[in-house]
N, C-alpha and C positions, 0 to 999 in steps of 0.2 A: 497775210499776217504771219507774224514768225514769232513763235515763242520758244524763248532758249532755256537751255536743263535749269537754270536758277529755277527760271519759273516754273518748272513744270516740278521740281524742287520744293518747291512756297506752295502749292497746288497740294501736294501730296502734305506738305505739314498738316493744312488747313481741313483737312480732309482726317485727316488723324486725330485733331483736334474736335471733332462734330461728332465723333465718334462716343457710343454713350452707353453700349451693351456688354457685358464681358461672359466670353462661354469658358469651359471648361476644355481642353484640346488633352486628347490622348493618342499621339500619333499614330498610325499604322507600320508596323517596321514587317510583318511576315507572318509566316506560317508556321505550329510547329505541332509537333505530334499530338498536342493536346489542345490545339487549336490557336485563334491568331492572337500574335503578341505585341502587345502595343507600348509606347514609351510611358516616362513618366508624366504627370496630368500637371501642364500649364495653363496661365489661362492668359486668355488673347484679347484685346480691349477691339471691338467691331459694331458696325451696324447691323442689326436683325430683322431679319422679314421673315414672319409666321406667316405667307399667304401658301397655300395648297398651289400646286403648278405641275403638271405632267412634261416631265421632261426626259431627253435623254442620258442613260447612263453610256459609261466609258466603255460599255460593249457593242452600245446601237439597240438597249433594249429599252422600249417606253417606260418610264418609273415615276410614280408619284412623289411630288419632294412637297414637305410640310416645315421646312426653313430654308432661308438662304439670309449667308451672310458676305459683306462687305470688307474683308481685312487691309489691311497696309499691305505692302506688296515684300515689306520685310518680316514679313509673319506668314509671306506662301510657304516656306517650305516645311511648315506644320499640319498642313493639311493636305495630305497624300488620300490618294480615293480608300475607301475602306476607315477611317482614323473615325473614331469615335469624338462625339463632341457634344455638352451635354450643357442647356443652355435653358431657366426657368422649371427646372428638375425635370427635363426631361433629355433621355438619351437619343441622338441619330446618329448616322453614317453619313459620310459624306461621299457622295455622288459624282462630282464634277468637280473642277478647277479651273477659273477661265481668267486670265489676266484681260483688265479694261487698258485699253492704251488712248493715251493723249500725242499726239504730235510724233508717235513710233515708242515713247517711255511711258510703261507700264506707270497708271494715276492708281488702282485701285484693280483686287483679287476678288473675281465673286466665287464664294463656294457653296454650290447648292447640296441639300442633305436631304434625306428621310423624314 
């Protein structure tokens, strides 16, 4: 079966569209003498999972993540590891960044948090 970029196009609308959660994103840009500085606070329209899950962080060190969200893959580059994100009053880190691919074109961005 062959699905061509329309469709995987129409995929990603439809997926956009089911979408029903909105966090607060404050990206991670660095470091500075008085500690890390982050962007201005957007917010991101995504799917939310509050389930508890021991995962790996981007150093190889086992971490507890207490959300993970689902974004459009036009809102990855909001969520750099470190970026604050702050979703039913409550603030995380985000962990990880993993793009889901369909047929080699990125459907959807999981990014698991704190």
């Amino acid at each position: 079966m062959t699905v061509s970029a329309s469709q995987v196009a129409q995929m990603r609308k439809d997926l956009a569209d089911k979408m029903g959660d909105v966090v607060a994103v404050e990206t991670f840009s660095g470091e500075s003498a008085y500690g890390p500085i982050y962007g201005t606070s957007a917010n991101v329209t995504c799917n939310a999972n509050q389930t508890r899950t021991l995962v790996r962080g981007a150093n190889g060190e086992e971490v507890l993540s207490e959300l993970t969200l689902q974004v459009a893959s036009t809102d990855e580059d909001k969520f750099a590891p470190e970026t604050r994100v702050t979703f039913a009053s409550r603030t995380s880190t985000v962990i990880s960044v993993s793009r889901k691919t369909f047929r080699g074109l990125v459907a959807v961005v999981e990014v698991v948090c704190t």
